[in-house]
C-alpha positions in Angstrom: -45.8 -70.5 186.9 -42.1 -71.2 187.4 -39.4 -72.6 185.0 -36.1 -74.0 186.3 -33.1 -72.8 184.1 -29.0 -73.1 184.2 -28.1 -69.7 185.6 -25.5 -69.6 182.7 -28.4 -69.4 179.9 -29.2 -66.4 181.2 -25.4 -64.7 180.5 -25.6 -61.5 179.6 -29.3 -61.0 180.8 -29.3 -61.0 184.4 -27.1 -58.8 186.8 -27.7 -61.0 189.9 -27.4 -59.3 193.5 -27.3 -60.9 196.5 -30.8 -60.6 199.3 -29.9 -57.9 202.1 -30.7 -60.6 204.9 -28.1 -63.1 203.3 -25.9 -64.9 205.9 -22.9 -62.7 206.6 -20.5 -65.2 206.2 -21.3 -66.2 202.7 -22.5 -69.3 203.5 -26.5 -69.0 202.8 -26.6 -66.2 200.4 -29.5 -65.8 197.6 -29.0 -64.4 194.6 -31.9 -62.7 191.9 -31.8 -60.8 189.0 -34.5 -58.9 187.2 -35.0 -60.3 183.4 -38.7 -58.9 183.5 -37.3 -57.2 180.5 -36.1 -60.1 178.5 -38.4 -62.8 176.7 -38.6 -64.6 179.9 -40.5 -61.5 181.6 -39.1 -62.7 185.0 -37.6 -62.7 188.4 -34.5 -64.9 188.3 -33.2 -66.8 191.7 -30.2 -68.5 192.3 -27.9 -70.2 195.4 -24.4 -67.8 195.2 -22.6 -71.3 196.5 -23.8 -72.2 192.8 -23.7 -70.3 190.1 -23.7 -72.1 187.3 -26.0 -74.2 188.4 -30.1 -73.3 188.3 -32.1 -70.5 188.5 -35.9 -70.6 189.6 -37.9 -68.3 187.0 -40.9 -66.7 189.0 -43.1 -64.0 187.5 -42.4 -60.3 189.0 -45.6 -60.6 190.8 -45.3 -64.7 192.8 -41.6 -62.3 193.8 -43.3 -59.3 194.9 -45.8 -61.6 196.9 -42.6 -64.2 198.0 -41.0 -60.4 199.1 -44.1 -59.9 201.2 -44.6 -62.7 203.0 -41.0 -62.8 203.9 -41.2 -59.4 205.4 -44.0 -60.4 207.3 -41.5 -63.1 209.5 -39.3 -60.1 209.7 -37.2 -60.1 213.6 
């Protein structure tokens, strides 16, 4: 299941970091932050270009499998 949220509800729960394979440049960079802890028990994602604007909820696991499948297109 996901849920789409304003990154700014989540103030003070998420500390967001960027991906490792984010464009250099800035310009196509992916944010996420673990709230697995918080009520919403999830992985948060969000578009750096945008911060205030929303944030895809995924459960820890549809990110670990997300992670996974990513890594298998890895150059």
């Amino acid at each position: 299941m996901t849920h789409h949220i304003t990154a700014p509800e989540l103030a003070g729960l998420a500390d967001w970091f960027k991906s490792s394979y984010s464009d250099g440049a800035g310009n196509n960079c992916v944010e996420v932050a673990d709230i697995s802890a918080t009520r919403f028990e999830a992985v948060a994602i969000r578009d750096s270009k945008d911060p205030a604007g929303p944030a895809l909820l995924v459960t820890p696991e549809a990110f670990a499998s997300l992670v996974a499948f990513a890594r298998h297109f890895d150059v």
